[in-house]
N, C-alpha and C positions, 0 to 999 in steps of 0.2 A: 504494500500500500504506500508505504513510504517512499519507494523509488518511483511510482506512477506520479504521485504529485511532484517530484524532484523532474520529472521526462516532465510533466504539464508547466511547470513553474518554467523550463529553459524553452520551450515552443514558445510561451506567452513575451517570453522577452526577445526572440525572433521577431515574433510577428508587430511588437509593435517597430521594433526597429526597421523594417521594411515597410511597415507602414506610414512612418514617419517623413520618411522620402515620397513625397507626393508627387513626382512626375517620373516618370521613365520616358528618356526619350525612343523615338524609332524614327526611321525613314521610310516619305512615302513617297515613292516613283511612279514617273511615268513616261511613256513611250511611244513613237507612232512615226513610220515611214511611209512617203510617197515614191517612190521610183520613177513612177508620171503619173500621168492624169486621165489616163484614159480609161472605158468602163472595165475593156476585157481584163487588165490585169488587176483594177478594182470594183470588185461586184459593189461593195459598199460605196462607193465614192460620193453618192448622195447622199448617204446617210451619214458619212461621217463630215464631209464639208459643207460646211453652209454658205451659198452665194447670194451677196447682199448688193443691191443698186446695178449696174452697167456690168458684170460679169460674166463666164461662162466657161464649162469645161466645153477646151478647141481638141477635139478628136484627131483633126489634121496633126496638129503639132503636138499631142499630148501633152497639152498644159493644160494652167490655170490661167485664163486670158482677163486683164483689163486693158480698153473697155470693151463692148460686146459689139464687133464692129456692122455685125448684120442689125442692129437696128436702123429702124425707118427714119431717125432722129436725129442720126449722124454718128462721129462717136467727139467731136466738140463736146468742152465743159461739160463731158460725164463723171461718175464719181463712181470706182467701183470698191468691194471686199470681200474676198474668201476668207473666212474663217473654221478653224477646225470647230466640230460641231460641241464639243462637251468643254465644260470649264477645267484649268486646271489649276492645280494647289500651288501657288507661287510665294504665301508669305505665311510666317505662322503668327498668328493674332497676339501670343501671351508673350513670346518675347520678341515682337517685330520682326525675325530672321527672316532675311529674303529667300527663296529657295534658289539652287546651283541647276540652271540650265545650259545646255547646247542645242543650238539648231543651225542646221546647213542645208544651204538650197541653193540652185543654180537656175537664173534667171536672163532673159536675151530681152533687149529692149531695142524695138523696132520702130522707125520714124516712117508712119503713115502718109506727114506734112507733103504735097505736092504744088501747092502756090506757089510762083515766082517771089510775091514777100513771105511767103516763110521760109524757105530753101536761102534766101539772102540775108536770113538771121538764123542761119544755119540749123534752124529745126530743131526737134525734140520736144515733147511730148514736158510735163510737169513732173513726172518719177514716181519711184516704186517704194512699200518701204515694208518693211518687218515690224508686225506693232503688237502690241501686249494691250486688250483693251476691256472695260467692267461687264459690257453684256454684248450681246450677239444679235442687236437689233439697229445697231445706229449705224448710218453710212456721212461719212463725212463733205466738205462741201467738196468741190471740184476746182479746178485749176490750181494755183501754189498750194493749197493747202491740202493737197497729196489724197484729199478722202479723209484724213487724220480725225478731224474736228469740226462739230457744225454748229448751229446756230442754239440747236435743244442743249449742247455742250455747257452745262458749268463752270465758272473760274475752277472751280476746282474737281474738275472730270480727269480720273485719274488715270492716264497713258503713259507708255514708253514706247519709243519706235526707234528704229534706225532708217533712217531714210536714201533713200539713193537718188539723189535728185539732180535732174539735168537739165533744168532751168534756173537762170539768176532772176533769183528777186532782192534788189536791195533792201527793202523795207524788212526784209526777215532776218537779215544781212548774211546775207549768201554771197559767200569769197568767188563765186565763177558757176557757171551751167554744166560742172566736172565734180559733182563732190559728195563724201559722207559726212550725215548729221545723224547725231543723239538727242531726242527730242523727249525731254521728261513735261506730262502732261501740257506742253505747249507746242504752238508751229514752231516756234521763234527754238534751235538748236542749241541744245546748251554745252554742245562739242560740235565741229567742223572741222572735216580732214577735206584738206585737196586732192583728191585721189587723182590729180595729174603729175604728182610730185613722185609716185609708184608706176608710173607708164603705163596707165588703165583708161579707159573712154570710155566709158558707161554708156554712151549712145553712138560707139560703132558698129551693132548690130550681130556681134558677137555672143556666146554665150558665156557668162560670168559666172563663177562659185565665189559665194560668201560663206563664213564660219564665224557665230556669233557664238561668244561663250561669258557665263557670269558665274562668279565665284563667290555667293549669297554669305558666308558666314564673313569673307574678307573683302565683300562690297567690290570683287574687281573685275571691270568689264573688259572683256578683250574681241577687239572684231579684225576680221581679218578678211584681204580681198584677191583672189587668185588672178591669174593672168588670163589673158582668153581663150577661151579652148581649155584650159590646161585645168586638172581638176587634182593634183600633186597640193597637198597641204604646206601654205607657206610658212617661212621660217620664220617671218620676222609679222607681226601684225601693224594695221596703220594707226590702232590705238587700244592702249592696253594702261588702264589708269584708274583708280580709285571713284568709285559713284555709287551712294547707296539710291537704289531703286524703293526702298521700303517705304517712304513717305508718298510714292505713287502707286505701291500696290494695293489691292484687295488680297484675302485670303485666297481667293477664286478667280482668276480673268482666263479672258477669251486670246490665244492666238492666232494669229495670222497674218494676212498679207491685204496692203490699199494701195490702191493706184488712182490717178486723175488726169483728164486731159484738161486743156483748156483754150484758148484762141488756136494754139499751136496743139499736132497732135502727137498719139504717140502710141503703139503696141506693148504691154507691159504683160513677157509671159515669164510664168512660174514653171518650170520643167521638171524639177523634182522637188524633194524635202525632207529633211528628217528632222525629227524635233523629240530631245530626252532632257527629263526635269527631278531634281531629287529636293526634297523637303523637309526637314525635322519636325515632325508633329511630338506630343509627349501624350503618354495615357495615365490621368490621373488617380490614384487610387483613397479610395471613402478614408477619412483618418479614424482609429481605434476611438469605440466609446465608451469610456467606463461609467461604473455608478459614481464614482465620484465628482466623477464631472458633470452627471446627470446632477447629484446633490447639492453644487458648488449653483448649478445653474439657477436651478430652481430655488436654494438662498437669495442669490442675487435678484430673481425676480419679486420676489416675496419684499424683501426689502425695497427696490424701486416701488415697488404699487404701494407699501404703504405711507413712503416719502411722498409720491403723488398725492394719496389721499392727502396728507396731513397741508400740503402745499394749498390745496382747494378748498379748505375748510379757512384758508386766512387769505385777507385782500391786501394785498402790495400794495406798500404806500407810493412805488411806481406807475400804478395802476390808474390811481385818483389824480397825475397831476397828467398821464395821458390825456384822462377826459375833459381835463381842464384847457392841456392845450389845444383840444379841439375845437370846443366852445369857443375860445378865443376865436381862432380861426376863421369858423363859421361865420361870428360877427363883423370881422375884417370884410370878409369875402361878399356879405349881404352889402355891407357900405357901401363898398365899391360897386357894384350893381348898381344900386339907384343911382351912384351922383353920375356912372357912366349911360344911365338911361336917360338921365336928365338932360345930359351934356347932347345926346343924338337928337332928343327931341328939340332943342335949340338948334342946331346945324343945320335940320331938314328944312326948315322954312326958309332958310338963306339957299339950298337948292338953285339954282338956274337952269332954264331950260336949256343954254348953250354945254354945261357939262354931262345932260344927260346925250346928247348929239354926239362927244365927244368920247362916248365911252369905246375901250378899246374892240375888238373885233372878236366875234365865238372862237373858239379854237379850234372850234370841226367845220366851220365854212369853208368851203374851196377858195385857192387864192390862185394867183400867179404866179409863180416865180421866176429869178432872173437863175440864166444859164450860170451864171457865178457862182450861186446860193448853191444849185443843184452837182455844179461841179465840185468845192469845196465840200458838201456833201457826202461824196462819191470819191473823194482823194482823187479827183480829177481824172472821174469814169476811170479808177482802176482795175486791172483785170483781176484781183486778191478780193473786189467787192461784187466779181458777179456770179448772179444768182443763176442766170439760165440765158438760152437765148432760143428764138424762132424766125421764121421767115421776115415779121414784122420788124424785129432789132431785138435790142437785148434789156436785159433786166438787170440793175444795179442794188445792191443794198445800200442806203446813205442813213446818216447821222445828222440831223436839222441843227443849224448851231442855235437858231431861237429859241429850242426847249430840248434839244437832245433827246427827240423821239428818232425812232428807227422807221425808215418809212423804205418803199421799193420804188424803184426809178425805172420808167420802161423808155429807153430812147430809141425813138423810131428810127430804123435806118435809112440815108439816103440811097440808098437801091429801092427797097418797097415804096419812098416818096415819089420815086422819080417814075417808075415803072408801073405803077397802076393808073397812071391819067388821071392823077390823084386832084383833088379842091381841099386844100390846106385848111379852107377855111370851114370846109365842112367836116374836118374831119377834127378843127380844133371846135366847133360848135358841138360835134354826137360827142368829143371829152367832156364839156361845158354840162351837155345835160344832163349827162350821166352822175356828173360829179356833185349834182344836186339830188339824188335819187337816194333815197335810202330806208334801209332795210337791213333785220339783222340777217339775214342770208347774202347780204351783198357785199363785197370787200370797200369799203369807204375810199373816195378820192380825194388824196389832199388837197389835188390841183393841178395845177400844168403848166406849160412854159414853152415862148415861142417865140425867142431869140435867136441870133446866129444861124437861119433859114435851118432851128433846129425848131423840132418839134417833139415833146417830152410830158408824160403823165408821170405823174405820181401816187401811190397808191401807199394807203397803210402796211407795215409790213406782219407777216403771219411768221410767229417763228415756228411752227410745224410743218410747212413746208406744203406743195403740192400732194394732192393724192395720189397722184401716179406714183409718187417715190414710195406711200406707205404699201398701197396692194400689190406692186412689183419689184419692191428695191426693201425694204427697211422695214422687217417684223410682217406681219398678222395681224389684222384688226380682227377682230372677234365678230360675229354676226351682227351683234346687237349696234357697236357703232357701223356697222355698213348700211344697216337698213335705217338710221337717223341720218346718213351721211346721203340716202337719198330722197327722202324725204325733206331735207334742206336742202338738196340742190332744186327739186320741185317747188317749194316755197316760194324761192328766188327766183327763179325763171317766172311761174305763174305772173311773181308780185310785177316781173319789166314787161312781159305780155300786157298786163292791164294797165301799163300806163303807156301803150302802143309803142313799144320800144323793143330789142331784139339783143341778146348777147354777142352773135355770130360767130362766136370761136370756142365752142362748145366741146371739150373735153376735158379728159381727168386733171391735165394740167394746168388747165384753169379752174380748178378747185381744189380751194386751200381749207387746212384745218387749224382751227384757231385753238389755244391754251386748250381748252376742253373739248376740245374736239368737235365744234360745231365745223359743218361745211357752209363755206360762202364762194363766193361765185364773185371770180376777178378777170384779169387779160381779155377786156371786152376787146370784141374783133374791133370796133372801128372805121368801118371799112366803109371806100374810097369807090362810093358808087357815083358821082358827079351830081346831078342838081333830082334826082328820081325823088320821088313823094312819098311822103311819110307813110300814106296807107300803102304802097308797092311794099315798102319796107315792114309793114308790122302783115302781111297776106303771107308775104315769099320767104323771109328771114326766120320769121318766127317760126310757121311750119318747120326750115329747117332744123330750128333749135331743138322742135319736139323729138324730130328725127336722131341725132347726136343725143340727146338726152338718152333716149330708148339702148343706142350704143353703149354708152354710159354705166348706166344699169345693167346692161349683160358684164361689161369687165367688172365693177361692183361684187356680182353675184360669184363669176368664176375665177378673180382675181389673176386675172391673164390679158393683158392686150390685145387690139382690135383685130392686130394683124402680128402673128409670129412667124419665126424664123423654122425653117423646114429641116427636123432634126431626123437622123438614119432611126429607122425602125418604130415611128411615129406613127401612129393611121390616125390618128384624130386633125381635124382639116384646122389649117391654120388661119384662115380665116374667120374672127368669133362669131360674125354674122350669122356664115352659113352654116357656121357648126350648130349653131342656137337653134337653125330654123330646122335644119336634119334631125336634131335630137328633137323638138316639137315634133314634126313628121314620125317620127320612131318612137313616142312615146316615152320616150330617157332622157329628160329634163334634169334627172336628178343627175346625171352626170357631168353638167357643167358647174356644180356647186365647187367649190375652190375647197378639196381635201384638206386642206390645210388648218382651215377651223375646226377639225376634229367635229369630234359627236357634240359639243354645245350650241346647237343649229334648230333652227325651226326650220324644218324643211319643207313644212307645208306653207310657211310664209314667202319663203325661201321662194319658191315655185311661182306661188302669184306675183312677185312682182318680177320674175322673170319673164310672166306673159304679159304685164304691164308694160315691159320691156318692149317685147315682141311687138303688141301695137301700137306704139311709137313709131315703128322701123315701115309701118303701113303704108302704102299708098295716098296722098291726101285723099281721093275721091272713093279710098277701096276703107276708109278705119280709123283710119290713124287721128288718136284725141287731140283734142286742145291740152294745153296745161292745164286748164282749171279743171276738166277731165279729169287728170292722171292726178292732180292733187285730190281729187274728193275717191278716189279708187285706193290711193295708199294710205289716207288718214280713215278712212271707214273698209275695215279689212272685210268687212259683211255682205258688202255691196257686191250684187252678182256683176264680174266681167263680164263683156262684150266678146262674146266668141270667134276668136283667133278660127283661121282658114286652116282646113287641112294639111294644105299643102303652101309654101312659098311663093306667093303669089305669081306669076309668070312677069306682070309688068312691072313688078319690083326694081325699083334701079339700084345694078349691082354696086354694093357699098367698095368706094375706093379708099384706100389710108391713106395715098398721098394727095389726099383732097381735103389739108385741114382746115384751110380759110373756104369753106361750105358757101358764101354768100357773097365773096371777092368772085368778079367776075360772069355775076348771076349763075354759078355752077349749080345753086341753090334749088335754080328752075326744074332742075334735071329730077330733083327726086317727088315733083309734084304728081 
């Protein structure tokens, strides 16, 4: 008996001494190689990469291609990023330790640019870069700012990238259009190598191996750039130098790879990759609980509670002179009251009528502005501030120095002014009236400007960006915001039909989502009909609109574009029109629902206003509703539809993509 408690007595003093020691470290690794990019040698390749904005796995080249050059859009001012699909462990939370990665990948960067002025600014595209980033939803803006960071970005959105970038921006202060940058959570490099100074081109069209390696407990980054062709691990790196990463990580982020075009273009392919990451996690263990400590505890409580008691049963003579300086207080603060009401009620009768005249101007009226304002605005129309561009011109982001609102700048180019037989003044009068129009479904006009035989609107800026970016570039919207996303863009449209007015540039790209996600309706067409009559204009254009709306609503519902790119081994038609109108025909509606929102769908909602869709796309003379139609159909889900045709109408006019100005040029007529 006596040795069993003597064997009990020396286990108990094991165990608490091991249990003493509350953390055990381990290591948690991870791993994952590409060879290339194509499907046969990876069945998974969709499933483990996630391609976000202007991308695309190139079968040709087995890569990872930015940007996606078969779109209809161009591949100007795209923004693309591949991302591996799963988070990985990069920091550990309790002692801030970074985790110790390696990633190598060999990428070719190819100059699209064929212009005579961009070949005599010797071309190149904006660059590629290696980024460490917090979710796997955001795509960054396009041109200098590599895809890296956008507008939804935080001061303190926390990234790491290495960038290879082969354009100068001095504003970022980029030593040459030849160079590597270390970019912790900002554009602006907080290391710049001249990778001219190593006999490297980054935009000779060669293929390049880089080896990025971090050394997490001794904070040291080492990157290193091969020669071309040549895939021998170099001896010497172009920098190897002390950086803790840890005030940029999350526990968790996403890698991968962003690229950008912008004025100037540029092919950015990923050829292969391998990417290994190790981490010190600890596993805690529960501390030993004896009775004594249980005894100790429950003392201590027993005594707090009945110090509290004893504390409440007596009033602080702190207590009484709070209340005293309250009263005080209070009386101050009534005084001043009266003698300041007294003092307004004197002032008002002295009033004049000349200072109510003179009072200053609402701050949501439309005004004018001079080219100056709008320039200094825009860092004088810089290409780091734009947002997008179309046949029309381009779109700027500015900063108003009056109040330091962020507002979007659309400047019409002199090509579209010159080339549609345009009336200047007509087409600064349809800005003028517009810009008085308002509505929460409508993007607000600050105003406009028509100096320097320029011609320039201004509109409020939306920092969520276009919708085309969210349902083909950037995350998922869930069902529930897709079907208020069209139900606001109906709103809007209905509200400019009834006051005989027409959007005419009706797609996804013209509807933006605001802080909460409401859809409003902006980039009105404009369009540069000559001296034609306002009812030609609300009979022909409008129709139009109903038409593109109906388009609209099928991308909405399938989350796919009007018109896609013809992929090996695809049967589904790449045209959404007639894919929409086949699956009506066939009865598999349900197949153009956009997989992607998983099972939390109403697929019988789902459905109807996919046929609400459908008769939009009608014939005027054969179906096809007004707006105020298609708003009393979505907001009253009970209401029996108008029975959709069998079959595709015969004199249906085949829907074109490259007919996005619908009403420039009466193209509009065609779909009557």
């Amino acid at each position: 008996m006596a040795s069993i408690s003597y064997f009990l007595l020396i286990f108990s003093f094991f165990f608490n001494l091991v249990s003493s020691s509350s953390d055990v470290p381990i290591n948690v690794t991870k791993h994952f190689s590409f060879k290339d990019f194509t499907f046969t040698n990876n069945s998974r390749l969709v499933h483990d990469l996630k391609l976000l904005g202007s991308a695309k796995f190139s079968n040709e080249k087995g890569s990872l291609q930015i940007p996606n050059e078969s779109q209809e859009t161009g591949i100007r001012h795209q923004a693309g990023r591949g991302l591996y699909s799963f988070p990985i462990r990069l920091l550990d939370p309790i002692t801030k330790t970074p985790a110790s990665f390696r990633t190598t990948f060999s990428f070719q960067l190819n100059n699209s640019t064929t212009s005579a002025s961009d070949l005599s600014d010797n071309g190149g595209g904006s660059g590629l870069t290696f980024i460490i980033v917090p979710d796997e939803f955001t795509v960054g803006r396009p041109g200098p700012w590599l895809a890296m960071l956008n507008d939804a970005c935080e001061s303190d959105y926390k990234a790491v990238a290495v960038e290879f970038d082969t354009r100068m921006n001095p504003e970022f202060g980029d030593p040459n259009d030849n160079h590597v940058g270390i970019n912790l959570g900002s554009i602006v490099s907080t290391k710049v190598i001249n990778v001219s100074d190593v006999g490297v081109s980054l935009k000779d069209g060669f293929v390049h191996h880089a080896w990025i390696d971090y050394d997490g407990p001794r904070r040291i980054m080492d990157v290193r750039l091969g020669l071309p062709n040549d895939e021998v691990y170099p001896s010497r790196p172009i920098f190897s130098e002390f950086m803790d990463l840890s005030p940029f990580l999350n526990e968790y982020m996403f890698v991968g790879f962003t690229a950008s075009t912008g004025n100037h273009t540029q092919i950015h392919n990923i050829l292969s990759w391998n990417f290994s990451s190790t981490s010190q996690a600890f596993l805690r263990y529960p501390s030993s609980e004896t009775c004594q400590g249980k005894i100790l505890l429950q003392n201590t409580t027993e005594t707090t509670e009945a110090t509290e008691k004893s504390n409440r049963n007596k009033t602080p003579r702190s207590f009484l002179i709070f209340v005293g300086s309250v009263v005080l207080a209070l009386a101050v603060l009534i005084g001043f009251y009266f003698i300041s009401k007294h003092r307004k009620s004197a002032s008002k009768s002295k009033t004049s009528i000349e200072d109510e005249i003179h009072r200053p101007r609402p701050p949501n009226k439309p005004r004018r502005f001079s080219f100056s304002a709008l320039s200094s605005a825009t860092r004088s129309f810089s290409e780091i501030e734009i947002l997008g561009s179309d046949i029309r011109g381009v779109y700027y982001r500015g900063k108003l120095g009056t109040n330091g609102s962020q507002v979007a700048v659309k400047r019409f180019s002199a090509q579209f002014l010159n080339t549609h037989g345009s009336d200047k003044k007509r087409l600064l009068k349809e800005i003028k009236v517009i810009s008085h129009v308002r509505h929460p479904n409508l993007l607000p006009i600050r105003g406009w400007c028509q100096d320097n035989n320029e011609i320039i609107a201004v509109y409020d800026f939306v920092p969520n960006g276009s919708l085309d970016k969210w349902l083909f570039g950037a995350g998922v919207l869930p069902w529930t915001r897709r079907f208020k996303v069209v139900k606001d863009v109906a709103d809007g449209l209905n509200f400019l039909h009834s006051k005989q007015l027409a959007h005419k540039n009706m797609k996804c790209s013209s509807v933006f989502l605001d802080v909460s996600f409401r859809a409003v309706l902006g980039d009105f067409g404009f369009v540069l009909m000559g001296a034609e009559s306002k009812q030609f204009e609300s009979i022909v254009c409008n129709s139009a609109d109903v038409f593109e709306f109906g388009v609209i609503v099928l991308e909405v519902i399938g989350g796919r574009p009007r018109v896609e790119e013809v992929e090996e081994g695809r049967s589904e038609e790449t045209n959404l029109l007639d894919f929409a109108w086949n699956l009506h025909e066939t009865n598999e509606k349900v197949k153009l629902v956009d997989r992607r929102m998983g099972s939390l769908i109403n697929l019988e909602q789902a459905i109807r206003v996919m046929e609400i869709g459908l008769l939009c796309t009608l014939n005027e003379n054969k179906g096809r509703p007004s707006m105020e139609e298609v708003v009393e159909l979505l907001h009253n889900m009970e209401k029996p539809l108008p029975e959709l045709p069998r079959t595709r109408p015969i004199a249906l006019f085949p829907y074109n993509s490259a007919n996005t100005g619908l009403c420039n040029n009466y193209s509009c007529t065609l779909k009557l």
